[in-house]
N, C-alpha and C positions, 0 to 999 in steps of 0.2 A: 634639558638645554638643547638637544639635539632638534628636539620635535621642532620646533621654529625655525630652524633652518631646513627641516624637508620641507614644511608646507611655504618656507620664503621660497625656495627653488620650485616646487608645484605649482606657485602663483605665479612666479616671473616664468615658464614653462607653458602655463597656458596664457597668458600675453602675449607672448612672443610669439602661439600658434595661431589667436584672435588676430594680433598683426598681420600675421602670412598670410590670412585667409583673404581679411580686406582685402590686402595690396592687389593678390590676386586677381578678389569680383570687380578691383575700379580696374585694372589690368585688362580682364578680360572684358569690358564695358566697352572701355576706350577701343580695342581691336575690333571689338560688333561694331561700334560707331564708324571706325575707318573704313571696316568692310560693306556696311549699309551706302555709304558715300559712295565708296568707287564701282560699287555694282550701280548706282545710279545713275551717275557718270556715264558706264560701259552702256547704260541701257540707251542715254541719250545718243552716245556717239553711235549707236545701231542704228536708231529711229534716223539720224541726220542723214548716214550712209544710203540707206535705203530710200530716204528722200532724193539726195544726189542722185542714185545711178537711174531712178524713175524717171528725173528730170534730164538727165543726159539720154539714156536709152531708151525710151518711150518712141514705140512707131507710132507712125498715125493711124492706124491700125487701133493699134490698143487705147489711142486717146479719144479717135471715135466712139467706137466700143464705150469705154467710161463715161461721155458725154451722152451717149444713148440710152447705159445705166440710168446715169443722173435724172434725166429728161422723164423716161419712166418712173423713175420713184416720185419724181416731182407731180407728175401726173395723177402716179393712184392715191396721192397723199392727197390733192383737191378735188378728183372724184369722190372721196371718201368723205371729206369734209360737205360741199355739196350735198351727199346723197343726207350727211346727218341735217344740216340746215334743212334740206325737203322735208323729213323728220318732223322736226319741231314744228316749220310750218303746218303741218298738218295737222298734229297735234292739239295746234296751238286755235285751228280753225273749229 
């Protein structure tokens, strides 16, 4: 008569630890979820900061500079292109 009350109380024992366990992983789900968000957040408010003070602090200096960059890349990207079109055309003769 006994034995079905150990194995009722073993049963209701691990239930109640199967419970704890969930609650937990949706527990700790939900705090990865929160935590994903506001570091993404954080990440954006960085990128924005550092857009702000580029836009505020920027000599002309450094915005020549940058337009000089640009200017050259823009350049060896169409030398490049060009020199493949002469490529083909040759190829292609």
């Amino acid at each position: 008569m006994d034995d079905w009350r150990v194995w009722l109380g073993i049963g209701g024992f691990l239930l109640t630890l199967i419970g704890f366990v969930f609650t937990r992983a949706e527990k700790s789900a939900a705090t990865t979820r929160d935590l994903e968000q506001r570091t993404h957040k954080n990440e954006l408010a960085i990128v924005n900061q550092r857009a702000d003070a580029a836009e505020k602090y920027a000599t002309k200096h450094e915005l020549r500079e940058a337009v000089d960059d640009l200017k050259n890349s823009m350049y060896g990207r169409f030398d490049r292109l060009e020199t493949k079109l002469d490529k083909k055309e040759r190829d292609a003769a």
